[in-house]
C-alpha positions as CSV (number, residue, x, y, z in Angstrom):
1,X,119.7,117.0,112.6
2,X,116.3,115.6,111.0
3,X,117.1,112.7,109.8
4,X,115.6,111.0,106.6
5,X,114.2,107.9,108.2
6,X,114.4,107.0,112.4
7,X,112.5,103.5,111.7
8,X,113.1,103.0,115.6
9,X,111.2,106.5,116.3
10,X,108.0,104.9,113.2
11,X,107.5,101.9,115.3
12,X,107.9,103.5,118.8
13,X,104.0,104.3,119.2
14,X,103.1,100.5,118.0
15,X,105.9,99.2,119.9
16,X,104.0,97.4,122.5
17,X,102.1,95.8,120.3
18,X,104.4,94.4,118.3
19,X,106.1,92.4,121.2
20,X,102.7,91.1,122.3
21,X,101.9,90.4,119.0
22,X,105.7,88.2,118.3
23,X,105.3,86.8,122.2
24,X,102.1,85.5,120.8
25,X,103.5,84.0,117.9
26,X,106.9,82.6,119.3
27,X,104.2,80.7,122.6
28,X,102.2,79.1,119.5
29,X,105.4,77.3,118.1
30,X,103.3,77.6,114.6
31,X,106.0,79.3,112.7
32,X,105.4,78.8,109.6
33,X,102.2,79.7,106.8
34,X,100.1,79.8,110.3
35,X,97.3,81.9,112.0
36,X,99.0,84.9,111.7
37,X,99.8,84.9,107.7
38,X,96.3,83.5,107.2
39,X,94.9,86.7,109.6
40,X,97.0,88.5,107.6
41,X,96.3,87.7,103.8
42,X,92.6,88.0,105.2
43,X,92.9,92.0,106.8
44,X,95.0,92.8,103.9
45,X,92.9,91.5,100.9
46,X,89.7,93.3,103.0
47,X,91.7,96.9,103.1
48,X,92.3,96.6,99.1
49,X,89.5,95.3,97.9
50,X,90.3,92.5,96.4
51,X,89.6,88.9,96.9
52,X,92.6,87.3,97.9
53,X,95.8,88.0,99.1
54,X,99.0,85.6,99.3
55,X,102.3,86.7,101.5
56,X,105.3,86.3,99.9
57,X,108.8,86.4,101.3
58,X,109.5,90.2,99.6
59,X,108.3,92.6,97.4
60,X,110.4,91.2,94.3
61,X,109.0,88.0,94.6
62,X,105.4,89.3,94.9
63,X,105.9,90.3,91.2
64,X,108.1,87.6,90.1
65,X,105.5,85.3,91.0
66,X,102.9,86.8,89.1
67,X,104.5,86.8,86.2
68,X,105.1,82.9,86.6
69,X,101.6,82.2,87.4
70,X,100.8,84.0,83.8
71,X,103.0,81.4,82.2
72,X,101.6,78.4,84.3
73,X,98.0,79.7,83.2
74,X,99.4,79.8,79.3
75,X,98.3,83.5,79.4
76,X,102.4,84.5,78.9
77,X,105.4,82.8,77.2
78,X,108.9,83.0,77.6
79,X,110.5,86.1,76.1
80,X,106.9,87.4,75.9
81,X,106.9,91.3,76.2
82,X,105.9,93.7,79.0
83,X,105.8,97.2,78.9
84,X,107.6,98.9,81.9
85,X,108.4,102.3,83.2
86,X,112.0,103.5,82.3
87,X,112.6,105.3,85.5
88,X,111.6,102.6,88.0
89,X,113.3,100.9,90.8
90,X,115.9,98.0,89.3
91,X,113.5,95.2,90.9
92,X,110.4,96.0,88.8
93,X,112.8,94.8,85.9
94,X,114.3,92.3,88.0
95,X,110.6,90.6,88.5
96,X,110.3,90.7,84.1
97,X,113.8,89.4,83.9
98,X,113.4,86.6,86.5
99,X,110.2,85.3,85.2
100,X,112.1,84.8,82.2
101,X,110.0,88.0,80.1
102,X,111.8,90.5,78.5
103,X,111.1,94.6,79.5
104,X,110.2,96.9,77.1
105,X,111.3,100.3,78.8
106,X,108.6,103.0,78.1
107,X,109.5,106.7,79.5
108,X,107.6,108.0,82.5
109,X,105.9,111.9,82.4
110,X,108.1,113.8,83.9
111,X,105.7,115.7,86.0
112,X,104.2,112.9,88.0
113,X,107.4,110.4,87.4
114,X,105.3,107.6,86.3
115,X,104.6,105.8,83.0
116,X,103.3,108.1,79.7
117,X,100.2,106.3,78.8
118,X,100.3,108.3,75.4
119,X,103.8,106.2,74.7
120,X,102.6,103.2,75.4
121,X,101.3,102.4,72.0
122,X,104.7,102.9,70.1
123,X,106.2,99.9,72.0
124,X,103.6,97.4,71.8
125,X,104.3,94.5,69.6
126,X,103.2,90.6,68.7
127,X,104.8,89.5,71.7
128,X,103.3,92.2,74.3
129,X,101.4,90.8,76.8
130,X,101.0,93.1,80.1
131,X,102.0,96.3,81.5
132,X,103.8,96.7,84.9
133,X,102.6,99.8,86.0
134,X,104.8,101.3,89.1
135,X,103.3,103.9,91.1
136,X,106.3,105.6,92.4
137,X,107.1,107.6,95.1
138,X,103.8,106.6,96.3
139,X,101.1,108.4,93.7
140,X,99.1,105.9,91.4
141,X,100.0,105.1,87.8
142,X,96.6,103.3,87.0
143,X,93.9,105.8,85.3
144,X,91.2,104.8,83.0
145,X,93.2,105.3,79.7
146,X,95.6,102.9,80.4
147,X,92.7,100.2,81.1
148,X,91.2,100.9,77.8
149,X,94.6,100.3,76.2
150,X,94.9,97.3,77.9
151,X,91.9,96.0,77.3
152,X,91.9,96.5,73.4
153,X,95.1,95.1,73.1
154,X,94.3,92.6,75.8
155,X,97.2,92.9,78.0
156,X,97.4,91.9,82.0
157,X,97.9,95.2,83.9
158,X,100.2,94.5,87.2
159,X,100.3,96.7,90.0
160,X,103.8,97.3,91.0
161,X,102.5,98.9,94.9
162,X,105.7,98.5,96.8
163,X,105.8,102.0,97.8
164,X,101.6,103.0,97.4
165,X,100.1,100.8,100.4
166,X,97.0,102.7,100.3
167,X,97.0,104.7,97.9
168,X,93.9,105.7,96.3
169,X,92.5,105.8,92.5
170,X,88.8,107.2,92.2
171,X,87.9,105.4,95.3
172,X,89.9,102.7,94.9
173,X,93.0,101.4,97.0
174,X,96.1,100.3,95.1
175,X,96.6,96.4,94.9
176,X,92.5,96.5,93.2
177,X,92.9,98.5,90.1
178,X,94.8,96.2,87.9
179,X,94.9,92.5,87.5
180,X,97.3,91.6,90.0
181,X,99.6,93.6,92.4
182,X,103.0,92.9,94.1
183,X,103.6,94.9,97.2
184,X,106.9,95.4,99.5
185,X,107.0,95.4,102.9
186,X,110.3,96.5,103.1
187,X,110.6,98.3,107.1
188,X,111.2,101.9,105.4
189,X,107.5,101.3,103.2
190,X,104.5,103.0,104.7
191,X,103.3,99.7,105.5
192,X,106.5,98.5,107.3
193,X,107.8,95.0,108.4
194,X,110.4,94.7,110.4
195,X,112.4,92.9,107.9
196,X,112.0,91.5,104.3
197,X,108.3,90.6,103.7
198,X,105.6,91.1,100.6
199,X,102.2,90.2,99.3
200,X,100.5,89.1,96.2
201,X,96.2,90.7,95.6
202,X,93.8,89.7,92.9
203,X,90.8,88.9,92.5
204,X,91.4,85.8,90.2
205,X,91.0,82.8,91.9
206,X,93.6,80.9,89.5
207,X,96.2,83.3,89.5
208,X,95.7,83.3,93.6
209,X,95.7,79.3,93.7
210,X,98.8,79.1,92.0
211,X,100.9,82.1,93.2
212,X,100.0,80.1,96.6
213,X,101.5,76.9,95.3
214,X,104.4,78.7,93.7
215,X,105.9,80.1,97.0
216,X,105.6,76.9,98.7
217,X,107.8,75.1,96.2
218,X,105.7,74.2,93.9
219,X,102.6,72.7,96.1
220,X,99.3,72.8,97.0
221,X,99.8,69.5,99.3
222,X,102.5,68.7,101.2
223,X,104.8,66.2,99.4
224,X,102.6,67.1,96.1
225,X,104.9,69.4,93.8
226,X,102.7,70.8,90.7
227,X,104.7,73.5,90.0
228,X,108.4,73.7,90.0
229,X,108.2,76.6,93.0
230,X,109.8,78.8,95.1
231,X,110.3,79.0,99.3
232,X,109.0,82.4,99.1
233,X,106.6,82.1,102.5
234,X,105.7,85.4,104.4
235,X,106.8,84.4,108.3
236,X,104.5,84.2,110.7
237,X,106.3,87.0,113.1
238,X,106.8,89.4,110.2
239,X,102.6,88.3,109.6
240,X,102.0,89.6,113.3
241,X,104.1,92.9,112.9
242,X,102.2,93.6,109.6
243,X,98.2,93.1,110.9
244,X,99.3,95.3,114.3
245,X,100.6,97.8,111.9
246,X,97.9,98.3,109.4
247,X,95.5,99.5,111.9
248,X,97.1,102.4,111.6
249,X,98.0,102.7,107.8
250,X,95.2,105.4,107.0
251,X,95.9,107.5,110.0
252,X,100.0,107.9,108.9
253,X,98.7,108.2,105.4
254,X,97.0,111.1,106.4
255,X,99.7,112.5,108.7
256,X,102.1,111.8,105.3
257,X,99.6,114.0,103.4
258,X,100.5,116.9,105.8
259,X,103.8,116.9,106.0
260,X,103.3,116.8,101.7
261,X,100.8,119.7,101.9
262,X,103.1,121.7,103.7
263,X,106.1,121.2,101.9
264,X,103.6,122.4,98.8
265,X,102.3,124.9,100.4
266,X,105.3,126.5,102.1
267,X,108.6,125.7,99.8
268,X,108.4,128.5,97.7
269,X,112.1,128.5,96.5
270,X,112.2,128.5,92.5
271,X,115.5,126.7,92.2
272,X,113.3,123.2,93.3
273,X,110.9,121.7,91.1
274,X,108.3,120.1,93.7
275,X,106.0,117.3,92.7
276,X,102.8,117.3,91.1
277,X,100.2,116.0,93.6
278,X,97.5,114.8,91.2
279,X,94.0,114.1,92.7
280,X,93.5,115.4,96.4
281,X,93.7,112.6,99.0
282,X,94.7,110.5,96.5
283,X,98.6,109.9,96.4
284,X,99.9,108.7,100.0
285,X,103.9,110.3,99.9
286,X,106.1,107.1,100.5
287,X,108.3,110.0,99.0
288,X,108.7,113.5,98.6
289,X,110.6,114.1,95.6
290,X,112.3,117.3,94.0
291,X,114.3,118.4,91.5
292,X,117.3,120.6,90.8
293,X,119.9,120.9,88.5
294,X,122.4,121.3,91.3
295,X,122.0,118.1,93.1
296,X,125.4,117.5,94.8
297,X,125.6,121.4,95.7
298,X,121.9,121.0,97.4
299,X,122.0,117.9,99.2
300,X,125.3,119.7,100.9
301,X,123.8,122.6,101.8
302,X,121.1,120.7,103.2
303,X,123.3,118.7,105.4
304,X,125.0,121.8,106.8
305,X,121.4,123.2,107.6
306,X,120.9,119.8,109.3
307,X,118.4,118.2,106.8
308,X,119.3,114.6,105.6
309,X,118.5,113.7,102.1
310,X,119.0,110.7,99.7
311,X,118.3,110.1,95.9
312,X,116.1,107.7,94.4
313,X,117.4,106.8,92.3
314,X,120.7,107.8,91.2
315,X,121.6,105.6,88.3
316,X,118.4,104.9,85.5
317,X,117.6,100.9,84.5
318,X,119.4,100.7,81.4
319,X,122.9,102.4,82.6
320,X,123.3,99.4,85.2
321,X,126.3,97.4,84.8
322,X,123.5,94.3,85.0
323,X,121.6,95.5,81.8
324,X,124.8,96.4,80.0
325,X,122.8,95.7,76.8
326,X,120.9,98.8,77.1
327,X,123.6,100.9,77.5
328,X,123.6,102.8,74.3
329,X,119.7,103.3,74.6
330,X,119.1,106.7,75.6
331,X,115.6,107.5,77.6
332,X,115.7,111.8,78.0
333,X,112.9,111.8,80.2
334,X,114.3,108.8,82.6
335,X,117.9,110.3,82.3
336,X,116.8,113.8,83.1
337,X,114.9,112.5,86.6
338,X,118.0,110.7,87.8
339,X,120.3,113.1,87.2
340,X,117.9,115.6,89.1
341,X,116.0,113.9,91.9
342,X,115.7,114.6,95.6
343,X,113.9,113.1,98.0
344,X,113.3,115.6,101.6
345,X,112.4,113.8,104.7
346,X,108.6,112.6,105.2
347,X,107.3,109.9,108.0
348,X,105.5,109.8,110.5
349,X,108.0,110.1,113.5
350,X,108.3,114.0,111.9
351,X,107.7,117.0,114.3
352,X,105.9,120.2,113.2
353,X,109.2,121.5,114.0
354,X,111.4,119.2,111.6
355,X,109.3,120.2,109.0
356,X,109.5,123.6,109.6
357,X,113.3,123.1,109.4
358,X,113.1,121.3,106.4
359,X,111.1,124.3,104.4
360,X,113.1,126.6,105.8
361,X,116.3,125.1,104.4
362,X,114.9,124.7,101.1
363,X,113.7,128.2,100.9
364,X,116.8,129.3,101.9
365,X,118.8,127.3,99.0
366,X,120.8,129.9,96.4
């Protein structure tokens, strides 16, 4: 069987490292906002280019936070609008919703799954003040067009990275491009904890300053609460995991990138819809994602042939039971990825041979 993720089988080859690098931490009985999450922020900032970079305790606070630092800095309101891809994970939404913002759901191309910058203009409003931009599945939703839009209707752009560590725009790493950027470190991302764990990069000092206070209830100084805040602290051993770890980010990138180019290269079978690439050595394949009208009937084949699967995701945004106020909206785009989507097996703990067996069952697919 090749499974779909053996996180055990990811973390084998850094394995020693990792218990040095939690011995280390557990002997320094500094557990908290210490060494490590300072050594962290510090690498972490430096690989995205950006000036700053503040741990948080998960990916949906990493955005959450953001967004509340906005409204601290009077540059967003409650109920203030921003823009939002229809098709993304529930917690880009959640981060809107918590901050106390309201989501304006814009439909994504369906070739590349992320937001249509030509749609963006028929939903902006009086009230619109940013645009979450998610790079799904791990290829970059940022391009110049949807900077110029922002910047004559002067909206914040905000980096939803939580499956694009490293992923690359013109040069640029994800986490740079936009005003601010909330990334995941969820253990199945290609930057992996090995539990719940997240970051905040910008390069505005102000935002930085308070997104710091905010996930430290509130403070700058102990017993000094500015802000009403959050316990939203990246821990010190997840910290450790995450700086051993990103040592070897580009290098899995790249071994991600050939798995991708084979599938592309190899899967030939006209019943799946692969997906578009875009630029060369650009999009870093958190997920390989097809598409085929005959989901249910694929994914069992596959798991006769021996090839796990999953969707991602199954059910669009606004037919959750949580948003049952969107119901009746009706997104065709959105609703035609979700009913068709597929994601194939792609890490780093892959043989040549898994991936043989992998094309090899998709071609075979009738």
């Amino acid at each position: 069987m090749v499974p779909f993720l053996n996180i055990k089988a990811v973390n084998a080859p850094h394995r020693k490292a990792i218990l040095e690098a939690l011995a280390a931490v557990i002997d320094s009985e500094n557990y908290i906002l210490g060494d490590r999450v300072a050594s962290f922020e510090a690498e972490f900032a430096a690989y995205c280019g950006c000036a700053h970079a503040i741990g948080t305790g998960n990916g949906l606070d990493a955005l959450s936070l953001i967004f509340r630092a906005y409204k601290e800095m009077n540059v967003m309101e409650e109920r203030d609008e921003i823009l939002v891809p229809a098709n993304t994970y529930i917690a880009s939404i959640l981060s809107i919703v918590e901050a106390r913002l309201t989501p304006i759901l814009v439909e994504p191309e369906i070739n590349s799954f992320n937001i249509d910058v030509g749609q963006l203009k028929q939903h902006i409003t009086k009230k619109t003040r940013g645009i979450l931009t998610v790079h799904l599945y791990g290829r970059v939703a940022y391009s110049e067009a949807m900077q110029a839009f922002a910047d004559s209707n002067g909206l914040k752009i905000v980096e939803d990275c939580a499956q694009a560590q490293g992923a690359l725009y013109q040069h640029r790493r994800s986490g740079s491009l936009g005003d601010a950027a909330g990334f995941s470190f969820y253990p199945s991302k290609n930057l992996g904890a090995i539990g719940d764990a997240g970051a905040v990069t910008t390069n505005d000092s102000q935002l930085a300053a308070i997104v710091c206070a905010l996930r430290n209830y509130g403070s700058h100084k102990k017993y000094h609460n500015k802000y009403i805040g959050v316990n939203s602290r990246l821990d010190e051993l997840q910290a450790a995991v995450l700086s051993v770890k990103l040592r070897a980010l580009d290098s899995d990138n790249e071994r991600r990138r050939t798995i991708a180019g084979l599938y592309l290269g190899c899967i030939n079978n006209q019943r799946l819809r692969l997906p578009e690439p875009g630029p060369s050595n650009e999009h870093v394949w958190h997920l390989f994602v097809v598409r085929t009208a005959r989901r249910d009937e694929f994914q069992h084949y596959l798991l006769n042939k021996g090839v796990a699967s999953l969707v991602h995701y199954p059910i669009p945004p606004h037919k959750q039971p949580s948003f049952q106020a969107w119901s009746n909206r009706t997104y065709p785009v959105t609703e035609i990825i979700h009913d068709t989507v597929v994601s194939l097996p792609l890490n780093t703990a892959m043989t040549d041979d898994d991936v043989q067996k992998v094309i090899d069952a998709c071609n075979g697919f009738s």
